[in-house]
MIDO-34421 format. One record per residue (C-alpha): x, y, z; residue in one letter. Coordinates in steps of 0.2 Angstrom, whole numbers, plus 5000, padded with zeros to 4 digits. Example, Ala and Ser with C-alpha at 12.3 -4.5 7.8 and 13.67 -1.06 7.14 Angstrom:
REM residues 2
506249785039A506849955036S
END
This chain:
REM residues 252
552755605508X554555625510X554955465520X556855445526X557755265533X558955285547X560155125539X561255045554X562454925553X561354735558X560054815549X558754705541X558954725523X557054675518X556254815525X557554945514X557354855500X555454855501X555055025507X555755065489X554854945483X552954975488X553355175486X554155145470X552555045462X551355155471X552155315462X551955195445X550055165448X549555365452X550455425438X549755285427X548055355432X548755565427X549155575446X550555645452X552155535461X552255605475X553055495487X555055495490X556255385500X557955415505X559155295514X560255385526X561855315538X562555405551X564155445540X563355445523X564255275519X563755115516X563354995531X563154825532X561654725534X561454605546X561454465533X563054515526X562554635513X563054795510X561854935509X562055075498X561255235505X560955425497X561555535512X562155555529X560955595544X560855815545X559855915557X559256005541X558555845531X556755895526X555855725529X554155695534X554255515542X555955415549X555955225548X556955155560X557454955554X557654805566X559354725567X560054575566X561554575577X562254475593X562354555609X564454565608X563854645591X562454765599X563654805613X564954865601X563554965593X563055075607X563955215604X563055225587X561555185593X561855345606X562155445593X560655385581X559455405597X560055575598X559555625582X557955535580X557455655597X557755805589X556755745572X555255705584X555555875593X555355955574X553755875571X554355745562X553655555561X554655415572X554355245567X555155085572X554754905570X555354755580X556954755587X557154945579X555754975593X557354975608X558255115599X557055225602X556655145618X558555185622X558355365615X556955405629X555455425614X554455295623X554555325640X552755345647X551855325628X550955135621X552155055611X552354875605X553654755600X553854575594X553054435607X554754365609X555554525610X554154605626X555054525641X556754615637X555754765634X554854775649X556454755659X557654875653X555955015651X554654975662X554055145658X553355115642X551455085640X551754895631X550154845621X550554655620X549454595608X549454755597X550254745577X550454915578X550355085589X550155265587X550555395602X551255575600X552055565581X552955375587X552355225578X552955055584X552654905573X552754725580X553754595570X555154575557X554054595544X552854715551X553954845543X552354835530X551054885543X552255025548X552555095531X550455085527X550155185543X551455325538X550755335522X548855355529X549255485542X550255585529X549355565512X547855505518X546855315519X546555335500X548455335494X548655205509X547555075500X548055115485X549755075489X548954885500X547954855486X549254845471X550454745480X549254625488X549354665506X547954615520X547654765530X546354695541X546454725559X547554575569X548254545586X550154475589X549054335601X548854235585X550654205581X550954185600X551453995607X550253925619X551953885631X552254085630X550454155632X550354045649X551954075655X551354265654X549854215666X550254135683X548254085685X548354005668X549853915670X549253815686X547853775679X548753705663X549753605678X548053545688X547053485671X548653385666X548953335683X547253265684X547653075679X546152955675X545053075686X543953185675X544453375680X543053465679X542453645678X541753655698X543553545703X544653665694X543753825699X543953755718X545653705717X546053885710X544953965724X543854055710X542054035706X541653955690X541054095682X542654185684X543354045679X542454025663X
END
């Protein structure tokens, strides 16, 4: 697998460094066993300098982005930036969309994982597929592209050669998931296994706050309001079905 990541200035630092990592120990491991290494990583900018990470450091990287660049899969980092920062940015982020469309339009894998999911929102590689994005990061998401197919609760998603992963750290899912579709689910778990990583299906619901998952239901939030409304009174099933107007089976 030729994997390439598309370094921006904000970027999150973390997911560079352990891309290189988990590849790096992944190669150690097949050739340990007389395997061949056959997995490669390349950090690319838009100008083939440096950027700076969003905590402050500076990034080194291999190469500028080029139309002829034979890779096999694009990470696309989050960022960590303001929105003066962001705004600043777009011009960058413009030209960076650009070129992760005509990647996808080669064949190549597009991934992205939290807030790296709204540049290629922004380049138009989500309109009308599934995608997800961090919990606190869905509202915005749905506003500026209510064309996208959301999956709330999902970790990670795959539709048409784009793969969307959920939180800062979900760079980990992401990477798994590349590795699987291109070298297959053995290499895949090789490379979970030696670096002790859980790969057991999850939902985003379970790092949710229960104030954010009813303020995403309407039904659920006014019954929150009538149970603690209910004062010395025991609110019961039958009560709080009527006063919602259901049954108490749909309730329940």
């Amino acid at each position: 697998m030729k994997l390439a990541i598309l370094a921006l200035e904000g970027c999150m630092h973390s997911a560079i460094a352990g891309v290189a990592d988990i590849l790096s120990l992944a190669n150690h491991v097949m050739q340990q066993s007389g395997a061949k290494a056959r997995l490669t990583c390349r950090t690319l900018s838009l100008d083939g300098k440096p950027v700076r990470a969003g905590g402050g450091q500076m990034v080194a990287v291999d190469g500028a982005i080029d139309k002829r660049g034979s890779f096999d899969a694009i990470i696309v980092p989050g960022n960590l930036v303001d929105h003066v920062t962001a705004e600043r940015l777009q011009p960058q982020y413009a030209r960076a969309g650009a070129w992760l469309r005509q990647q996808h339009a080669n064949g190549r894998l597009i991934g992205a994982f939290c807030s790296g999911v709204f540049l290629l929102a922004g380049a138009g590689l989500l309109d009308n597929r599934r995608a997800t994005i961090t919990w606190w990061l869905q509202s915005e998401l749905r506003r500026r592209h209510p064309t996208i197919d959301l999956a709330p609760d999902a970790v990670i998603t795959v539709a048409d050669r784009i793969v969307c992963a959920a939180g800062p750290m979900s760079w980990v899912d992401l990477l798994l998931r590349l590795v699987e579709m291109i070298e297959g689910r053995q290499i895949a778990k090789l490379c979970a296994d030696y670096v002790v990583i859980d790969t057991a299906q999850r939902t985003q619901s379970i790092f949710m706050p229960v104030g954010y998952l009813l303020s995403q239901d309407p039904l659920l939030t006014r019954a929150d309001l009538l149970v603690r409304r209910a004062g010395k009174v025991p609110m019961t099933v039958k009560r709080l079905a009527g006063a919602l107007g259901l049954s108490e089976r749909t309730l329940n």
